[in-house]
N, C-alpha and C positions, 0 to 999 in steps of 0.2 A: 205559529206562523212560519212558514218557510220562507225563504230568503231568496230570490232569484236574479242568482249574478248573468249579466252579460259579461261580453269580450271587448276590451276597448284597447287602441294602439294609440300612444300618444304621439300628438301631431309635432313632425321634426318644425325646426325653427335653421334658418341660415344663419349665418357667422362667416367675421373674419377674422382668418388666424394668420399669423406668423410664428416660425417657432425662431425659440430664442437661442442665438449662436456669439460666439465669441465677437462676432462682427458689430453686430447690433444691441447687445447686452444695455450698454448707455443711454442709446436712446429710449428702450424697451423699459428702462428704469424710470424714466419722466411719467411713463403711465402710472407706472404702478409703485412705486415705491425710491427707496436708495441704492445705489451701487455699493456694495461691500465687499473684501475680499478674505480668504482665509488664512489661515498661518500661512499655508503653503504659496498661497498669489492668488487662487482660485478664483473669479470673481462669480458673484452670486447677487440678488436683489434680495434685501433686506425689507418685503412686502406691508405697507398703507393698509394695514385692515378695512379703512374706510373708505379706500380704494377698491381695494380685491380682499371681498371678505373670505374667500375659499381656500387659499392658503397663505404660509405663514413668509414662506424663502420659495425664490426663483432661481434653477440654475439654468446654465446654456445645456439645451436639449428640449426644454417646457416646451409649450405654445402658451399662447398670450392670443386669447379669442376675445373681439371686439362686436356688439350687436347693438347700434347707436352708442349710448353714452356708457352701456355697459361694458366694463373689463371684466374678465378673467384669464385665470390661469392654471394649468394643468401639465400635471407632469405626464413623458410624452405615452407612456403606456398608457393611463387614463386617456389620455385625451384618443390615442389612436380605439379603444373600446367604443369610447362614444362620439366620436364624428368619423364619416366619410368624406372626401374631397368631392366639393360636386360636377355633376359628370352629365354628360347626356344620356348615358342610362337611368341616372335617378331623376334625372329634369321631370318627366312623366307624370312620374309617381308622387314629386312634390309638386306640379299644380295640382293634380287630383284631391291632395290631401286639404291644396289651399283654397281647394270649390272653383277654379279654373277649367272651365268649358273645353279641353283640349282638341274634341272633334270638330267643334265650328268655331275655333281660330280664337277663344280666349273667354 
């Protein structure tokens, strides 16, 4: 028996992000974890696995993506791989994917 793959593109999902800076490190630490710092003063969140189970340490540069009740966190290479900022270029293309009738108004 042959096997007959199709193509499927998985459906993006919205989020919101902040990324994490020396500014707001403190507060960004109430979500997800502890404020800790290093030998040198560094500070870094010390990450709540049962928080944010995807990684371990936070430093200022992450994002800190929020989608309801869900955190995470991603360092900023990762995160710039897998999200775009949304935009009204892509507006289109995510109602389309969300079944939103775009030519007669929704």
């Amino acid at each position: 028996m042959e096997l007959n793959f199709n193509t499927y593109v998985r459906k993006p999902f919205v989020v919101k992000a902040v990324e994490v800076t020396a500014d707001n490190i403190e507060e960004i630490a109430k979500y997800v974890g502890d404020l800790e710092k290093k030998d040198d003063g560094t500070p870094y969140i010390l990450v709540d696995r049962r928080k944010v189970p995807n990684v371990a340490k936070v430093y200022i540069g992450f994002f800190m993506t929020k989608m309801g009740d869900n955190v995470r966190c991603y360092s900023r290479k990762i995160f710039r791989e897998q999200f775009l900022e949304q935009n009204d270029q892509i507006q289109p293309w995510l109602d389309f994917l969300e079944g939103k009738d775009v030519a007669n108004g929704g």
